[in-house]
C-alpha positions in Angstrom: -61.3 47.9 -12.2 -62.6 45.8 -14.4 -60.9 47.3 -17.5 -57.8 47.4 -15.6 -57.6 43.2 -15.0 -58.9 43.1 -18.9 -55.3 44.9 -19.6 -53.1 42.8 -17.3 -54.3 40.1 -18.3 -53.8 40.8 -22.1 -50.4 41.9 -21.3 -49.3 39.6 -19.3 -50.5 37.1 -22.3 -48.6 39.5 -24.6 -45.3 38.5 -22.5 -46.0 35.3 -22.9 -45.5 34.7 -26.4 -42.6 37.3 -27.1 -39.4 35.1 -27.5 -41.6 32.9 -30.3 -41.5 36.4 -32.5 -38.3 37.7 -31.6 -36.4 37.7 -34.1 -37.7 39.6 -37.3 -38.2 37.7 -40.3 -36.0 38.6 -43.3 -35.9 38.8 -46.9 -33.8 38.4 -49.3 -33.3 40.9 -51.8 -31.2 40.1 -55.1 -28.6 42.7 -56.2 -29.7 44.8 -59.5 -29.6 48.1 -60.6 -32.4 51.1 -60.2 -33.7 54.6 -60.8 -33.2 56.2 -57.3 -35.1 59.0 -56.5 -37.7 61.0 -58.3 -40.1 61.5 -55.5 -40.3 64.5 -52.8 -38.2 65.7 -49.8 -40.1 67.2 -46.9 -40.0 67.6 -43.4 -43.0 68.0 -40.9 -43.0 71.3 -39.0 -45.9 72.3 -37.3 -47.7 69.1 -37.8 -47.6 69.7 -41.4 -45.4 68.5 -44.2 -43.2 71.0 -46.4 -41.9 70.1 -49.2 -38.1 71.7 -49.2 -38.2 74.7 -51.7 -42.2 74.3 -52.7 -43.8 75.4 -48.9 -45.3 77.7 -50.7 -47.8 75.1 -52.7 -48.1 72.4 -50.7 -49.4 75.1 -47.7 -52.3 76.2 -49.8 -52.9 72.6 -49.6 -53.0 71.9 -46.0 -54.9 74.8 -45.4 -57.6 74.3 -47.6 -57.9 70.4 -46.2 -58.8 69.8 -50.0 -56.3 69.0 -52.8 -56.3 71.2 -55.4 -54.4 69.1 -57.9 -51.2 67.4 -57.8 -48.1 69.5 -55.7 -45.3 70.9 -58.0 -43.2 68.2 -59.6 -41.4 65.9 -57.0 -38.2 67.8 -56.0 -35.7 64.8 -55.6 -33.4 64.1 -58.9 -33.4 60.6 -60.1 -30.0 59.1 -60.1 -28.5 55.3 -61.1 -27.9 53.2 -58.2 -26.2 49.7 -58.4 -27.2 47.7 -55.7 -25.6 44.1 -53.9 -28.0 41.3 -52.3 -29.0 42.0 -48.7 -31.8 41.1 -45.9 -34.7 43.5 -44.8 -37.4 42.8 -42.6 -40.5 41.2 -43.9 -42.1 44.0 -41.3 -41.7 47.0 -39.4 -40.8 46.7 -35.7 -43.7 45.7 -33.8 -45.3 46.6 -30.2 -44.7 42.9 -29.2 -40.9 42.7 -30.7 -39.9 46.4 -29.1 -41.1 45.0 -25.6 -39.1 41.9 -25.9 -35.7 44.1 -26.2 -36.5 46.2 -22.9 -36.9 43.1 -20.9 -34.0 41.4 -22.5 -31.9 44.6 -22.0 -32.6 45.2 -18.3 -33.5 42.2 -16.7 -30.9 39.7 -16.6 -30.3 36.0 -14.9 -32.7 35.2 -12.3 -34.4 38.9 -12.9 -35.5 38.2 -16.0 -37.0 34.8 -14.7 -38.7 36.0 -11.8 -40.3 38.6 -14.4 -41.2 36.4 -17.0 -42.7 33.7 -14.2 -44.8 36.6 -12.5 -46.4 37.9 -15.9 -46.8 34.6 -17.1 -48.6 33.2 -13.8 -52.0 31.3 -14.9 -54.6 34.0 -14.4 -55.9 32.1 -11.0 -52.7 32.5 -9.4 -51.4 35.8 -10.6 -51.2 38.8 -8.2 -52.7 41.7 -11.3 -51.2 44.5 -8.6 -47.7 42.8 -8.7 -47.9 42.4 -12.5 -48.6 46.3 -12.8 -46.2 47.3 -10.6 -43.4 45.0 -12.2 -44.3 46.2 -16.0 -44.3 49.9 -14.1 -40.6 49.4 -12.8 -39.8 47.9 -16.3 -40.8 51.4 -18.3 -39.3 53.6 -15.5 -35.5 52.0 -16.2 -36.0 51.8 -19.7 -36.6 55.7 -19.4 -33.5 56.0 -17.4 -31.2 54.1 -19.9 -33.0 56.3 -22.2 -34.6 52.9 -25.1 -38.5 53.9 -23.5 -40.1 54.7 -26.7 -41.5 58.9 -26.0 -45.7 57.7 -25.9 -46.1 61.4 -25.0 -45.4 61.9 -28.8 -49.1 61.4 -29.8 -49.6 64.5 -28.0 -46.5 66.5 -28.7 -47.2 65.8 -32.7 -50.7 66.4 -32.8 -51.4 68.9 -30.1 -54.6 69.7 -31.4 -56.0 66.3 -31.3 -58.0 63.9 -28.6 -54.8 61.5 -28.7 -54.9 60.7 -24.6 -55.9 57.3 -25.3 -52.7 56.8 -27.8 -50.5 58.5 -25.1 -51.7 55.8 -22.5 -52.5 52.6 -24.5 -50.5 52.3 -27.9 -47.5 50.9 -26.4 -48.7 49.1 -23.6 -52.0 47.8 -24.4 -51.9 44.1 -25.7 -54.5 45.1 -28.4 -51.5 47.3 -29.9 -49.1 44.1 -29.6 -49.1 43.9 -33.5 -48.9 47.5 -34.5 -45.0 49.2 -35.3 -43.4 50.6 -32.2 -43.2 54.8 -33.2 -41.8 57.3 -30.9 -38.3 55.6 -31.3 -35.4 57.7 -31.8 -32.9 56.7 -34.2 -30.6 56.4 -31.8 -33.0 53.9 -30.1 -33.4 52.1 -33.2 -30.4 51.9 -33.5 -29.5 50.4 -30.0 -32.8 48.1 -31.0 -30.4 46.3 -34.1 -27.0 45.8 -31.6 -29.3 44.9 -28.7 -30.7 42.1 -31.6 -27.3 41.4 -33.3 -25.8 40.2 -29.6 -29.0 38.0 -28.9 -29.0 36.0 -32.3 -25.1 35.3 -32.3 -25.2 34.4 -28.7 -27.6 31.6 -29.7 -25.8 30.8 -32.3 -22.6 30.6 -30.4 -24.6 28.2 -27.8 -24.9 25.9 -31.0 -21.4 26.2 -32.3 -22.4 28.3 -35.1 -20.4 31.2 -36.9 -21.8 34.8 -35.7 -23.7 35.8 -38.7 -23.2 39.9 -39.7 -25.0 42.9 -37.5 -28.4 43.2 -37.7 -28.9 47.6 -38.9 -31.2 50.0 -40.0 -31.0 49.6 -43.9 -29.8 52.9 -46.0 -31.7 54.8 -47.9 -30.9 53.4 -51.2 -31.3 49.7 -49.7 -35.0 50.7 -47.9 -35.8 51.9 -51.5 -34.6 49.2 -54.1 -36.4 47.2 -51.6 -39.7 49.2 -51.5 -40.0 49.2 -55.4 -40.1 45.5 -55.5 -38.2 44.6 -58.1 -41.1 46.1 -60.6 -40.2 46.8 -63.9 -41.6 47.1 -67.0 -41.2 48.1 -70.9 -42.9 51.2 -73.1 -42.7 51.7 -76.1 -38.7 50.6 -75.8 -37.9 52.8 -72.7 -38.3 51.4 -68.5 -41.1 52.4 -66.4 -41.1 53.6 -63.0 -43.8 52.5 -60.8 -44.4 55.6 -58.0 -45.2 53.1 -55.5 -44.5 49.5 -54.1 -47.2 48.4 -56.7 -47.8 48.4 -60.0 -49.6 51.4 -61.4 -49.9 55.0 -60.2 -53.0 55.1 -58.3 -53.0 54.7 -54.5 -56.6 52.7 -54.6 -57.2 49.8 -56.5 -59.6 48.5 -58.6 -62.6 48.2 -56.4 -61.7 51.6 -55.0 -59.4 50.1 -52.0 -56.6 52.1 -50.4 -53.6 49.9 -50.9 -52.0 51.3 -48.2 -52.6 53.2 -44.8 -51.9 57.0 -45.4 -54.1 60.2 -45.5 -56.8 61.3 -48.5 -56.5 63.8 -50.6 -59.3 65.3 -48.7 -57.2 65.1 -45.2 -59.4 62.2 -43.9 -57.6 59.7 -41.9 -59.9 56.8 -41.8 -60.4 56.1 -45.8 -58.5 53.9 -45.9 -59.8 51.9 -42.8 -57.3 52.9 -39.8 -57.5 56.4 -38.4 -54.1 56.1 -36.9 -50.6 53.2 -37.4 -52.5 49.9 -38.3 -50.9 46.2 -37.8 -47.3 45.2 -39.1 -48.8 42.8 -41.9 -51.8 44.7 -43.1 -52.8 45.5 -47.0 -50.9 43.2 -49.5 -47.1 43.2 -49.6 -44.9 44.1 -52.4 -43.1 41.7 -55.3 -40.5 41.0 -52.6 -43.0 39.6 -50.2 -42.6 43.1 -47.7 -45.5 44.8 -46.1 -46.3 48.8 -45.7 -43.2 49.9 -47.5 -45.7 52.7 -48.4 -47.5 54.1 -45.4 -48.3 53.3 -41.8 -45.3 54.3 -40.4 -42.5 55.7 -42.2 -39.2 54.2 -41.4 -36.0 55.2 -39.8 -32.4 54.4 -42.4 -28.8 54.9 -41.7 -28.4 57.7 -43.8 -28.0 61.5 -42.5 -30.8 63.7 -44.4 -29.1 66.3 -46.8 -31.5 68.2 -49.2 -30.8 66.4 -52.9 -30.1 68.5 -55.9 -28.9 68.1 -59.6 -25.8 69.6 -58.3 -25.5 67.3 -55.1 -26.9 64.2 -55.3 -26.4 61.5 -52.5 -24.6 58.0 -52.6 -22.3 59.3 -49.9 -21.8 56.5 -47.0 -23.3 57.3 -44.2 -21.6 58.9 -41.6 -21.6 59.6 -38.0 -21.7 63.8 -37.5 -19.6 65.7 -35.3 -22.2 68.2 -34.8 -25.0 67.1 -31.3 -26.9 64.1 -32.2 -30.5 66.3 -31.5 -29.5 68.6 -34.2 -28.8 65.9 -37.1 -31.6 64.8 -39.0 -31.6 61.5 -40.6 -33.7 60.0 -43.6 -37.5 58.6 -43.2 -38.9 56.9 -46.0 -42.4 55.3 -47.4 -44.7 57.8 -46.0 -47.4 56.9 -42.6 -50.8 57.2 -42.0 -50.6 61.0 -41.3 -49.5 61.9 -44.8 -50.6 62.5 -47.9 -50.1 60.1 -51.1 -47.1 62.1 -52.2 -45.2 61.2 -48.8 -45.5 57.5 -49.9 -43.7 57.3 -53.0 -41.1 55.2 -53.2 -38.6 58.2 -54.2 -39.7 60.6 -51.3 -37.7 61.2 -48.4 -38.5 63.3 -45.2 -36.1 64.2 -42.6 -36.3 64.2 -38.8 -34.2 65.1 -35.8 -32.5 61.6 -35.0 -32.5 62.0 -31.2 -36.6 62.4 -30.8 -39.1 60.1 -31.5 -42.0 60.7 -33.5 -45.6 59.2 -33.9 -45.2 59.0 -37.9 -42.0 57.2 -37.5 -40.8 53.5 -36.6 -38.3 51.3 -37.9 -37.4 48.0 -39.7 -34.1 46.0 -39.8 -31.4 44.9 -42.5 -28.9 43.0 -43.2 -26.0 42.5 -45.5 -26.1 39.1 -47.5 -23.7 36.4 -45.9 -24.5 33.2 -47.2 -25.5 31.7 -50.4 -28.9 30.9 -49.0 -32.3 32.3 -48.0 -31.7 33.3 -44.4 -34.6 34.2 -42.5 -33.0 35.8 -39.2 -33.8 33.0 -37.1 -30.7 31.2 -35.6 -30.5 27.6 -37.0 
């Protein structure tokens, strides 16, 4: 029992503070030009990633838990992109900012109040049963409109792990407030960004303010011009590629430090400190000022995911398929805590069905550039 009024109590202080945070804060990032590409494409069957093409390797390397050298050269051509400015989330999508959308979305008016004012009761006049039972009534609609993120995911991806805990707690428990939302769909990511775009020009409307442009997911080539952060550099009179959001190839810096939240080469999960998703703004960010482009989570885009070759590389718009939204699979990029260091290259790319959720996968949001100015999301 005693757990249980530690919880409510948490979460009712979790409510409390949600509209302060809910808008994400963006960046802007300066047009330019940039080697897309040159990492790996996979997809995670079984639990396991395999790389299109090179199963065959990359097996040998999941079953022996131990790396036996790098994986056949990345499988992802490098093309040149040309880039215009745009706006991407300092941060992936957190707990705190996920729950703020399902109580926006399905509690209107004097709903919405009554919620907020019950949650939000000083703990000596809160009723903890009517708290539970209203956050209860809360997740059963969100399921029924279908924007309920799937926590059962942390079972269905990793069948053979103790993940009960995950299943009950990483959504709801207040000490989870500040980790990425996963088990989103795309589609519910999706609805996340219009649900976000109506909310900031309302306000702005309420201050006789133009509407500013649609909060999205970003596309592929936008999450990954962003990702490198604007590193560069000279050789011997040709440009340098840097692998990952930071300078350099290695994944641990020079006191031996992951830089970011992924798996070991040895398959161990808690090297790097975090043996699962790990807060929004942990490790360093990138030259653009942007936390876990590699790692943690891998991240939802626009685009739909078609296999890259020589013959067939991408720069096609994104489009909307006529074939059933479960059997589409659209692009995740930077790699999460389950993979390996190869998954969070700035140039890999992994594909996943775009109507289920996943516990690798979460989201951030974008923006095109409207105004001459640094806009950071927030409605003046």
């Amino acid at each position: 029992m005693r757990n249980l009024l530690l919880f409510l109590v948490g979460l009712s202080l979790m409510s409390g503070s949600l509209t302060a945070q809910l808008y994400p804060k963006l960046v802007e990032i300066p047009g330019g030009q940039f080697s897309m590409g040159g990492g790996y494409q996979y997809e995670v069957r079984d639990w396991r990633m395999h790389y299109i093409g090179q199963d065959t390797a990359f097996d040998q390397h999941n079953r022996d838990g131990v790396a036996i050298g790098e994986v056949p050269a990345p499988n992802n051509p490098e093309r040149r992109v040309a880039m215009g400015a745009f706006f991407i989330a300092r941060h992936e999508v957190s707990n705190r900012q996920y729950h703020e959308f399902l109580i926006d979305s399905l509690l209107k008016g004097e709903a919405q109040t009554q919620f907020r004012k019950i949650v939000e009761a000083p703990r000596k006049k809160r009723d903890d049963d009517l708290v539970a039972h209203k956050w209860r009534e809360l997740y059963r609609r969100a399921a029924e409109q279908n924007i309920l993120p799937d926590t059962n995911c942390w079972q269905t991806n990793f069948a053979v792990a103790y993940n009960e805990p995950l299943v009950k707690n990483y959504f709801q428990h207040p000490a989870f407030a500040e980790y990425p939302v996963v088990g989103v769909s795309w589609e519910q990511a999706r609805a996340y960004c219009q649900w976000l775009t109506g909310v900031n020009n309302a306000t702005r409307a309420r201050k006789n303010l133009p509407p500013q442009p649609a909060y999205r997911l970003p596309t592929e080539a936008e999450w990954e011009y962003a990702a490198r952060g604007g590193l560069s550099s000279q050789a011997e009179g040709r440009m340098i590629r840097h692998l990952y959001p930071w300078p350099g190839p290695d994944v641990r810096d020079e006191k031996g430090r992951f830089r970011a939240n992924i798996k070991t080469d040895h398959g161990d999960y808690t090297g790097d400190g975090y043996t699962y998703a790990c807060p929004v703004t942990s490790f360093a960010p990138n030259g653009f000022g942007l936390y876990n482009m590699a790692g943690n989570v891998s991240e939802w885009v626009e685009d739909v995911f078609r296999v890259v070759t020589s013959e067939n590389p991408p720069g096609m718009a994104p489009i909307r398929p006529s074939t059933p939204d479960r059997a589409v699979k659209r692009v995740a990029k930077g790699g999460s805590w389950a993979d390996y260091k190869y998954a969070a290259r700035c140039g890999s790319r992994a594909g996943f069905d775009n109507g289920v959720g996943n516990a690798r996968v979460g989201f951030r949001v974008a923006r095109i550039k409207s105004e001459p100015r640094s806009d950071f999301g927030m409605a003046p």
